[in-house]
LONU-23906 format. One record per atom (N, C-alpha, C): x, y, z; chain; residue number from 1; residue in three letters. Coordinates in pm, whole numbers, m for minus. Layout:
% residues N
<site><c1>X</c1><c2>Y</c2><c3>Z</c3><kette>A</kette><nr>NUM</nr><rest>ALA</rest></site>
...
//
This chain:
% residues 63
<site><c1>85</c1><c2>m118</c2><c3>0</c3><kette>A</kette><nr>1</nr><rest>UNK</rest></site>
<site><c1>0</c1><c2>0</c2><c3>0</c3><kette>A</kette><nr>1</nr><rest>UNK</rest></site>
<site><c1>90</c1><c2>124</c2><c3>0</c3><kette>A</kette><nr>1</nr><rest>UNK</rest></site>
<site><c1>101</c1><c2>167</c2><c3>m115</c3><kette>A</kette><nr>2</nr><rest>UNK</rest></site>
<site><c1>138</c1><c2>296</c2><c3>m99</c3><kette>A</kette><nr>2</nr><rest>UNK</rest></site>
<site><c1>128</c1><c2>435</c2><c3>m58</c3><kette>A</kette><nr>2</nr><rest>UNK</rest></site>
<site><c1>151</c1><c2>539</c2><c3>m25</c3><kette>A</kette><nr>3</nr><rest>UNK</rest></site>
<site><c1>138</c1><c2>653</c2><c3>60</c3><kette>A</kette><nr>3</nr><rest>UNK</rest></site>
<site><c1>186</c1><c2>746</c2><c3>m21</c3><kette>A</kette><nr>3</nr><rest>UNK</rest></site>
<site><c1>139</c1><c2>877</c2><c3>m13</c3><kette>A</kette><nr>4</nr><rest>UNK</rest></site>
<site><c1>171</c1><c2>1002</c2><c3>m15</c3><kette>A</kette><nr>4</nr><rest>UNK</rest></site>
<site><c1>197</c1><c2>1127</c2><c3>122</c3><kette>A</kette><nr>4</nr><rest>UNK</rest></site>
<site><c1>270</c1><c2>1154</c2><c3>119</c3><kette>A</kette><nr>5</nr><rest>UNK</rest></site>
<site><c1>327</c1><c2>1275</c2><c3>213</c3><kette>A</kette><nr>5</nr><rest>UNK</rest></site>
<site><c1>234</c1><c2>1358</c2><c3>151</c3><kette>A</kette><nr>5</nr><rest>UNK</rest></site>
<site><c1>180</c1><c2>1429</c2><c3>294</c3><kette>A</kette><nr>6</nr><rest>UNK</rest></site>
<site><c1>100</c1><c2>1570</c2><c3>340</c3><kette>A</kette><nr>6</nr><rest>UNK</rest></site>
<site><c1>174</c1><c2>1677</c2><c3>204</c3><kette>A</kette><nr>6</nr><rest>UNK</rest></site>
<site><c1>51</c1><c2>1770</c2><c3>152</c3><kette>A</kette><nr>7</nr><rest>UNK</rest></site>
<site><c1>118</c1><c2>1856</c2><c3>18</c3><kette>A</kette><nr>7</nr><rest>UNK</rest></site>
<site><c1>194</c1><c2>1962</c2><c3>174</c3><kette>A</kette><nr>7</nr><rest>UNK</rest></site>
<site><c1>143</c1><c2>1961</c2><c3>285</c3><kette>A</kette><nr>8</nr><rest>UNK</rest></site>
<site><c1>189</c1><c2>2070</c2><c3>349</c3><kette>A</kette><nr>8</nr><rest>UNK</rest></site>
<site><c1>332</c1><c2>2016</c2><c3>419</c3><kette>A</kette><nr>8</nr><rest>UNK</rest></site>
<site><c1>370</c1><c2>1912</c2><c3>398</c3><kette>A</kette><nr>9</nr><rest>UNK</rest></site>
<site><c1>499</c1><c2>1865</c2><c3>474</c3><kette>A</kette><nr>9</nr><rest>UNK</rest></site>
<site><c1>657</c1><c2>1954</c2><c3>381</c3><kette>A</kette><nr>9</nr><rest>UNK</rest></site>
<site><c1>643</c1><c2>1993</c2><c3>262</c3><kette>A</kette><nr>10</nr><rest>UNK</rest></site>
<site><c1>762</c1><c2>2056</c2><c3>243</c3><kette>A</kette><nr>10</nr><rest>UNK</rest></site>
<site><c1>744</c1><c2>2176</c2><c3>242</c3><kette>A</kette><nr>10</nr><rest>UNK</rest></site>
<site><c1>654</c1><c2>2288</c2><c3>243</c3><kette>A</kette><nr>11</nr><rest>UNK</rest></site>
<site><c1>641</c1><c2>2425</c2><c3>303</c3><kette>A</kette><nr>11</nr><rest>UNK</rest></site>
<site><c1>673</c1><c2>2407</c2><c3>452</c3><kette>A</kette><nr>11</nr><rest>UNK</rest></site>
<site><c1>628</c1><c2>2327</c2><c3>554</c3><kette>A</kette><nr>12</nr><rest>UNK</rest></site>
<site><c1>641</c1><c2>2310</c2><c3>664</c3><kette>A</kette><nr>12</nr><rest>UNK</rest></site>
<site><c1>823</c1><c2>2274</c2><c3>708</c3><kette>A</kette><nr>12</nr><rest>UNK</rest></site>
<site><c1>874</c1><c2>2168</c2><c3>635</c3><kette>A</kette><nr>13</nr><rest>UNK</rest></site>
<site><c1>1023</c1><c2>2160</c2><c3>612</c3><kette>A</kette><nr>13</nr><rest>UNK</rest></site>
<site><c1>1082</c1><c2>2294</c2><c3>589</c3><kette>A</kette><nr>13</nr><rest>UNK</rest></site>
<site><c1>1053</c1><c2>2316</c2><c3>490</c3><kette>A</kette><nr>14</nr><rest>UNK</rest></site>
<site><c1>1150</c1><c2>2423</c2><c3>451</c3><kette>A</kette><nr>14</nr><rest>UNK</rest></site>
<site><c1>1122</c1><c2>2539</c2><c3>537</c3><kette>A</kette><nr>14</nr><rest>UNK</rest></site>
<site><c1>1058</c1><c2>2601</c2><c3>590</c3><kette>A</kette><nr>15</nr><rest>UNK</rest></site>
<site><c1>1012</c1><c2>2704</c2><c3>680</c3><kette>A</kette><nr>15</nr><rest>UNK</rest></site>
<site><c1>1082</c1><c2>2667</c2><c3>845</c3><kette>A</kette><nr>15</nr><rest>UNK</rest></site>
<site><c1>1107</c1><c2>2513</c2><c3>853</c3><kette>A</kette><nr>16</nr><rest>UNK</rest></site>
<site><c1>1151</c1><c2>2484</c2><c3>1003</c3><kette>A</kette><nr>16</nr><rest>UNK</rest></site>
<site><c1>1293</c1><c2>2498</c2><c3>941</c3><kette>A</kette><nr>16</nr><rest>UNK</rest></site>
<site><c1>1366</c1><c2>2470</c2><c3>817</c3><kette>A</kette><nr>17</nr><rest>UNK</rest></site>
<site><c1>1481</c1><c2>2414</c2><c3>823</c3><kette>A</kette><nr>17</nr><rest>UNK</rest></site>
<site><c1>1583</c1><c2>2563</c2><c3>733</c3><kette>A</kette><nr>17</nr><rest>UNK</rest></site>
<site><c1>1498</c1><c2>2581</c2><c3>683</c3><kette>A</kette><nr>18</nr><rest>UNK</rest></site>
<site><c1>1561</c1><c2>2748</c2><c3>651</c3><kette>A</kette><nr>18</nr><rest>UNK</rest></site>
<site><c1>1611</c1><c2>2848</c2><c3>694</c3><kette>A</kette><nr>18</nr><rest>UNK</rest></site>
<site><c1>1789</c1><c2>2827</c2><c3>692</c3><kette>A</kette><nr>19</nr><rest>UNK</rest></site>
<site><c1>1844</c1><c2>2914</c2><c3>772</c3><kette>A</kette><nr>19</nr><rest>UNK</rest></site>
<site><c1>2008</c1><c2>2941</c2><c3>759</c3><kette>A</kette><nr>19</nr><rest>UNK</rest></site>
<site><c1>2091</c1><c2>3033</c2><c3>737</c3><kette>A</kette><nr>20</nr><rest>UNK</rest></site>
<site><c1>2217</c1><c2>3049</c2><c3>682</c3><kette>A</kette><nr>20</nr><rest>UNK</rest></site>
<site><c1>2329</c1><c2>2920</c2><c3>653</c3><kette>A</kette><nr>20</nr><rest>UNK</rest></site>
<site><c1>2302</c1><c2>2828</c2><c3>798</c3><kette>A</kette><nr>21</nr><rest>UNK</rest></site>
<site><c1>2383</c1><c2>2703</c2><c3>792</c3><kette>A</kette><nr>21</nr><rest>UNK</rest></site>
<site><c1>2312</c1><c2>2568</c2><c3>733</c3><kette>A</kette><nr>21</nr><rest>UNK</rest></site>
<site><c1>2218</c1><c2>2585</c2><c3>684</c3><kette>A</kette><nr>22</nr><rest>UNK</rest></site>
<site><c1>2163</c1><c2>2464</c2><c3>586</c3><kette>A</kette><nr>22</nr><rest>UNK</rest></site>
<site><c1>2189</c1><c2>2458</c2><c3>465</c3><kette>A</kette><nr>22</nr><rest>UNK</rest></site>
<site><c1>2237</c1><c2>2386</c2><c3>393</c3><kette>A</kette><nr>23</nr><rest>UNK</rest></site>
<site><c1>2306</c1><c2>2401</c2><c3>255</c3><kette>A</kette><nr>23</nr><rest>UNK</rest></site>
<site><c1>2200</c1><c2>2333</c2><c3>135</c3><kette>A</kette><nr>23</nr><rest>UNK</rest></site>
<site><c1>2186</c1><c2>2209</c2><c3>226</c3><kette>A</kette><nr>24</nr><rest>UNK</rest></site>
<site><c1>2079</c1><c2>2110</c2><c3>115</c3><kette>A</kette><nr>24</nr><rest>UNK</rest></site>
<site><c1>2045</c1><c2>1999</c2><c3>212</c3><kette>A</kette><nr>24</nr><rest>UNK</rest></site>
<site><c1>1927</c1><c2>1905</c2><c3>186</c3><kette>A</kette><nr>25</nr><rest>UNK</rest></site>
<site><c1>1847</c1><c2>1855</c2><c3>251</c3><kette>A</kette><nr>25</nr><rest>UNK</rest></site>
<site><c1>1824</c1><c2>1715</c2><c3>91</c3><kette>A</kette><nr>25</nr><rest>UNK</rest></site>
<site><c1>1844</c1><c2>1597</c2><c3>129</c3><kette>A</kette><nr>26</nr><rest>UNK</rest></site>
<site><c1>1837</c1><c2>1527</c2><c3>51</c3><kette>A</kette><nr>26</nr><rest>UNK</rest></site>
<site><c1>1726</c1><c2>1416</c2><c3>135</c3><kette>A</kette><nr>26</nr><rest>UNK</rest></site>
<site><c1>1665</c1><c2>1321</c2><c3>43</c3><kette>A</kette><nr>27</nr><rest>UNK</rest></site>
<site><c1>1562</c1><c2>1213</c2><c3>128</c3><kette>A</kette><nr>27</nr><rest>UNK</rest></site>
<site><c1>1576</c1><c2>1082</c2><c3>33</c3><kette>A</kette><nr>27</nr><rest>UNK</rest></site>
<site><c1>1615</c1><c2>989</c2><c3>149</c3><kette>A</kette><nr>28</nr><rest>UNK</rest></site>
<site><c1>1609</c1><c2>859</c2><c3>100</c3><kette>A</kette><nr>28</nr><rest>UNK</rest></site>
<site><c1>1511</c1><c2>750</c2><c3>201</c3><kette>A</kette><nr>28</nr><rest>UNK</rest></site>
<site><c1>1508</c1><c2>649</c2><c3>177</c3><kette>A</kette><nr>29</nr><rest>UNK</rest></site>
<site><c1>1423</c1><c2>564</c2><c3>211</c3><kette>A</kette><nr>29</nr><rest>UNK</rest></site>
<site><c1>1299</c1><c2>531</c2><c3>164</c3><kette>A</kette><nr>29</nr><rest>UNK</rest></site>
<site><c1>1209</c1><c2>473</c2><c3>199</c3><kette>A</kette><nr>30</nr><rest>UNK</rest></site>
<site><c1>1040</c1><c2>476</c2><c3>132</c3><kette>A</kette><nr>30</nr><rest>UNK</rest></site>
<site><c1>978</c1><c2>533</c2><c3>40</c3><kette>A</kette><nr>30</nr><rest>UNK</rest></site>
<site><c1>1005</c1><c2>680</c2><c3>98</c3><kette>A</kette><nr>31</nr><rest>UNK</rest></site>
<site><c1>964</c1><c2>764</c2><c3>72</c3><kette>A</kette><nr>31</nr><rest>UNK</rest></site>
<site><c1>1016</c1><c2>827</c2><c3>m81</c3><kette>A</kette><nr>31</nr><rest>UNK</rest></site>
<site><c1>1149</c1><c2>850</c2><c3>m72</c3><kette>A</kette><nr>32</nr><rest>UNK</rest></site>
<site><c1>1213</c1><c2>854</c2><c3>m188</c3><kette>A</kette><nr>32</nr><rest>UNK</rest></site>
<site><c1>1186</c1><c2>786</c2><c3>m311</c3><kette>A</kette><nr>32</nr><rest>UNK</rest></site>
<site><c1>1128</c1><c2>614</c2><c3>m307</c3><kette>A</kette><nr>33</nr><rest>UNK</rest></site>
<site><c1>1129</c1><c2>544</c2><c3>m394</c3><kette>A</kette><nr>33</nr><rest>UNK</rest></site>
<site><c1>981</c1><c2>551</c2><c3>m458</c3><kette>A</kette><nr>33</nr><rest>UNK</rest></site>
<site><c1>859</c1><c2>626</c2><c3>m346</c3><kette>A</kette><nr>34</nr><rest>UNK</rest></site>
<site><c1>745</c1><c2>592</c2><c3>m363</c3><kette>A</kette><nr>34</nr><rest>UNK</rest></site>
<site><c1>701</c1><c2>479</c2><c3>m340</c3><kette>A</kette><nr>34</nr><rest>UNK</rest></site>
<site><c1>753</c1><c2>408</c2><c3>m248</c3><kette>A</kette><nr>35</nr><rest>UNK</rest></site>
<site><c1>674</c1><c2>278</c2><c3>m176</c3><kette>A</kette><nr>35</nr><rest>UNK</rest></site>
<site><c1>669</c1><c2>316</c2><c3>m38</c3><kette>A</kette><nr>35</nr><rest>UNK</rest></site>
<site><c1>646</c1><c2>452</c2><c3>53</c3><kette>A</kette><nr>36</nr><rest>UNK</rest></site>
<site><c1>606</c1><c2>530</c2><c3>173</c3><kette>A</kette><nr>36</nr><rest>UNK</rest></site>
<site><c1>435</c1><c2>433</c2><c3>203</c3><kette>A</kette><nr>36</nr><rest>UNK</rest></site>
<site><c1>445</c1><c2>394</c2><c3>340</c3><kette>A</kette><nr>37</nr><rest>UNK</rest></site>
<site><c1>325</c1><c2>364</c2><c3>372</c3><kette>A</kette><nr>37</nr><rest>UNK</rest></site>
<site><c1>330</c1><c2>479</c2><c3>505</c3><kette>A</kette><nr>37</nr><rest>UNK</rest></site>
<site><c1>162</c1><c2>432</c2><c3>555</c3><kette>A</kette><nr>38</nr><rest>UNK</rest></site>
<site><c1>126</c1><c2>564</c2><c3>643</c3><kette>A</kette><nr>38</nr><rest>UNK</rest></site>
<site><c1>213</c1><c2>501</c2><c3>747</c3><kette>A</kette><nr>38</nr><rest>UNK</rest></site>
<site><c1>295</c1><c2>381</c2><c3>820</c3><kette>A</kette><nr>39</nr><rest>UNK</rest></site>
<site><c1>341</c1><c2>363</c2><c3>901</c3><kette>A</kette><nr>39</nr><rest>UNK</rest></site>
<site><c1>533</c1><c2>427</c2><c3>905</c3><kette>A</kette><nr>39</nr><rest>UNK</rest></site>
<site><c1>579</c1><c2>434</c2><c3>729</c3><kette>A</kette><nr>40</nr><rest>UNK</rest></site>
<site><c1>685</c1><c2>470</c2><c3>732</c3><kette>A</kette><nr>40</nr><rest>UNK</rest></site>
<site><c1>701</c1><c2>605</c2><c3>757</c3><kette>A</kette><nr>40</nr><rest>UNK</rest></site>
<site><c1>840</c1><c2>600</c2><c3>819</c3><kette>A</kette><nr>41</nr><rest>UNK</rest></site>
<site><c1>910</c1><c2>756</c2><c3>868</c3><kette>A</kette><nr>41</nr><rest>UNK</rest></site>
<site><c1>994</c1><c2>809</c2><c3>784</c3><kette>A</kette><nr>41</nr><rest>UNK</rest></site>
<site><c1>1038</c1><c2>929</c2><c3>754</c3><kette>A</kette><nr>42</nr><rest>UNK</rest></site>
<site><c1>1079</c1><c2>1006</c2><c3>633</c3><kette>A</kette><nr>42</nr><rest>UNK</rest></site>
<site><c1>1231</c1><c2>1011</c2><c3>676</c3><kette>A</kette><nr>42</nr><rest>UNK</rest></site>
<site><c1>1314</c1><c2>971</c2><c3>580</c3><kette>A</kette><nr>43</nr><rest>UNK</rest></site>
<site><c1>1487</c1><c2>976</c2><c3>606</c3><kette>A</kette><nr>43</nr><rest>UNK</rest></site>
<site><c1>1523</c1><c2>1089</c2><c3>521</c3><kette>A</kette><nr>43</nr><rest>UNK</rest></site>
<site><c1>1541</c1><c2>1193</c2><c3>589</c3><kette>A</kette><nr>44</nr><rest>UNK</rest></site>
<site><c1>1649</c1><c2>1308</c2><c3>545</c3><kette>A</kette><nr>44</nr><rest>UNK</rest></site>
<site><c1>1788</c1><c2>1272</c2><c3>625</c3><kette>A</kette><nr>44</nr><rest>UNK</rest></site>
<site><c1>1836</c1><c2>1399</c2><c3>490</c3><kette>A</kette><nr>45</nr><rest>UNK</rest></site>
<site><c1>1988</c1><c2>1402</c2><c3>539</c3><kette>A</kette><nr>45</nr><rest>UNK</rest></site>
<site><c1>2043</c1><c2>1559</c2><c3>521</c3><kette>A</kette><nr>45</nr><rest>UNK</rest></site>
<site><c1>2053</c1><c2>1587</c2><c3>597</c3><kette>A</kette><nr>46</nr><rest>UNK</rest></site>
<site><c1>2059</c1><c2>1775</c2><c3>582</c3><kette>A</kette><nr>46</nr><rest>UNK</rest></site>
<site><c1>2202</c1><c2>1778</c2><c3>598</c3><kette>A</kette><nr>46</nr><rest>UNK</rest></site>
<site><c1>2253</c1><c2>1901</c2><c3>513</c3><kette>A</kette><nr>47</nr><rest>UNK</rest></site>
<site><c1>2362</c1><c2>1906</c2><c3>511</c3><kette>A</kette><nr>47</nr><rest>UNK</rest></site>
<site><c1>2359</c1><c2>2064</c2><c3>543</c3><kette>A</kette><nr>47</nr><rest>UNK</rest></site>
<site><c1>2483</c1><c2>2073</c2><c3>623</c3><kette>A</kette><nr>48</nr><rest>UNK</rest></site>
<site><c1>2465</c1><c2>2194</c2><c3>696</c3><kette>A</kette><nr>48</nr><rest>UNK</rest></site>
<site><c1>2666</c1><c2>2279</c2><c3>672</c3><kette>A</kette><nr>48</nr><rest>UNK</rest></site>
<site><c1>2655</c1><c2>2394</c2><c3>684</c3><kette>A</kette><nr>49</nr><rest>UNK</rest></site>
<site><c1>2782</c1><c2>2489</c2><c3>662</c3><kette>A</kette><nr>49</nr><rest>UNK</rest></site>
<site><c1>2895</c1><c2>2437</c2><c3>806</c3><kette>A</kette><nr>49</nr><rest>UNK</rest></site>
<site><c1>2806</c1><c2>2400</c2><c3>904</c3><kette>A</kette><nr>50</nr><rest>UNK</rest></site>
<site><c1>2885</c1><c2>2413</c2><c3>1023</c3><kette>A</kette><nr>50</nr><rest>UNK</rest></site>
<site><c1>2811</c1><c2>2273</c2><c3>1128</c3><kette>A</kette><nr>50</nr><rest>UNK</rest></site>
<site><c1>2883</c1><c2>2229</c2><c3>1214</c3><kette>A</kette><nr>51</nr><rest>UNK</rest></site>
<site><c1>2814</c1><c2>2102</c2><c3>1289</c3><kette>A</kette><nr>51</nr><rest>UNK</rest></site>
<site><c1>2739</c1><c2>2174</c2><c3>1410</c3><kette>A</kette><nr>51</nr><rest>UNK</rest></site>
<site><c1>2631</c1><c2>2189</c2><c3>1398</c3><kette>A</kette><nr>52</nr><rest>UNK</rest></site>
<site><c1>2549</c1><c2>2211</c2><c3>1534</c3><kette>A</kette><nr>52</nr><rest>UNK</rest></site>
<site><c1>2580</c1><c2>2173</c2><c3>1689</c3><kette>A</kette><nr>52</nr><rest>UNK</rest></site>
<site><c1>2577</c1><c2>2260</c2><c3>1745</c3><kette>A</kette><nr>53</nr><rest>UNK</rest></site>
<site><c1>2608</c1><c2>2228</c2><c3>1911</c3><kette>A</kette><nr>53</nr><rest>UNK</rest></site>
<site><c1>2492</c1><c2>2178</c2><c3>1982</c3><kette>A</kette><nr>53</nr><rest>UNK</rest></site>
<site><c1>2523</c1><c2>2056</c2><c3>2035</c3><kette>A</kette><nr>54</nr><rest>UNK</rest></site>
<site><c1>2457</c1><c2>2034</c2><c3>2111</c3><kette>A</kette><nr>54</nr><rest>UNK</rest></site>
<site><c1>2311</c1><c2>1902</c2><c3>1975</c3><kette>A</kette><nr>54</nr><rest>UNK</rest></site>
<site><c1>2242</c1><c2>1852</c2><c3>2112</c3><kette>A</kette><nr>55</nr><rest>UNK</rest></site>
<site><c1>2130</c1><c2>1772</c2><c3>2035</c3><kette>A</kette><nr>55</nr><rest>UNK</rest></site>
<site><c1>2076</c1><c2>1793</c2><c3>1915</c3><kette>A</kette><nr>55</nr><rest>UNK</rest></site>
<site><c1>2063</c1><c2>1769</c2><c3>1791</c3><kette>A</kette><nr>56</nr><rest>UNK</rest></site>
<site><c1>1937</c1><c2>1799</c2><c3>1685</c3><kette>A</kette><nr>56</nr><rest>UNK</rest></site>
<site><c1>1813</c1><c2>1709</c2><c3>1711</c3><kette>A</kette><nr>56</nr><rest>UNK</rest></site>
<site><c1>1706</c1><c2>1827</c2><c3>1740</c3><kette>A</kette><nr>57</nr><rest>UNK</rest></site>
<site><c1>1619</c1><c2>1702</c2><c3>1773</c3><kette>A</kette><nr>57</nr><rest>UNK</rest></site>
<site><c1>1550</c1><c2>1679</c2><c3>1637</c3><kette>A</kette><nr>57</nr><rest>UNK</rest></site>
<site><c1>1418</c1><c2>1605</c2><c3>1663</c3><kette>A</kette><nr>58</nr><rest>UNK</rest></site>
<site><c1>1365</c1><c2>1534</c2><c3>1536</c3><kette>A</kette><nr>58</nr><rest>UNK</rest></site>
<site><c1>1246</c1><c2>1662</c2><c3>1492</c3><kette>A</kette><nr>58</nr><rest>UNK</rest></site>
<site><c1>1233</c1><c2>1644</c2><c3>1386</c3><kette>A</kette><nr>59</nr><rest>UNK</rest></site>
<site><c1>1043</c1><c2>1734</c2><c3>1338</c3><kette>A</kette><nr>59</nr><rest>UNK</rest></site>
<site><c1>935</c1><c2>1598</c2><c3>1347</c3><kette>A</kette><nr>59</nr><rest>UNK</rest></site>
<site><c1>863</c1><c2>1660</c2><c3>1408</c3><kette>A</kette><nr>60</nr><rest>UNK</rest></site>
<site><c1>722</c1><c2>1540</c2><c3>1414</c3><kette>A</kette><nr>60</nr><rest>UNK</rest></site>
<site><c1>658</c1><c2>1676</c2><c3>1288</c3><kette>A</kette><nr>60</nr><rest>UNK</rest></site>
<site><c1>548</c1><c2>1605</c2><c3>1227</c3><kette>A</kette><nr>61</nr><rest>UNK</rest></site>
<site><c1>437</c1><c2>1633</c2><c3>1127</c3><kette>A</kette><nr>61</nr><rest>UNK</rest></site>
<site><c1>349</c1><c2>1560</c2><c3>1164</c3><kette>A</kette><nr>61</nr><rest>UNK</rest></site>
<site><c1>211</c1><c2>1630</c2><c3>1140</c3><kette>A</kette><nr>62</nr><rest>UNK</rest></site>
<site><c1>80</c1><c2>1511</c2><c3>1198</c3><kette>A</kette><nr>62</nr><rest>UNK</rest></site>
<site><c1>m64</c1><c2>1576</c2><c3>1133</c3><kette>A</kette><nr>62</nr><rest>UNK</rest></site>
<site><c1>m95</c1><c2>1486</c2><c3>1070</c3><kette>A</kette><nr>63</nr><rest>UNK</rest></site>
<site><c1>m192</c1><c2>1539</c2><c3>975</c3><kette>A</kette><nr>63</nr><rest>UNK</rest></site>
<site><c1>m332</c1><c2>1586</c2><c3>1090</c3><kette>A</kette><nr>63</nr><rest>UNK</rest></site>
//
């Protein structure tokens, strides 16, 4: 069973993740291939200017 991601999940990304030290943001897993079910979780990989201090926590999304 395949899935589609929320149309509001990459305005919502990009608005949390937009900011001088983010360079690019790539996605693999499920999701990437188009075999995402509603149980799978979304694998980014953000690539950033500088290594963040301290924890990165996670983004929850929830329809």
């Amino acid at each position: 069973m395949d899935s589609t991601l929320p149309e509001s999940f990459l305005p919502l990304l990009i608005a949390e993740l937009k900011t001088p030290n983010v360079i690019g943001i790539t996605m693999a897993g499920s999701f990437s291939r188009g075999q995402g079910t509603p149980y799978s979780d979304v694998d980014l990989q953000l690539y950033v200017r500088e290594k963040p201090r301290g924890i990165i926590g996670s983004l929850e999304l929830r329809q």
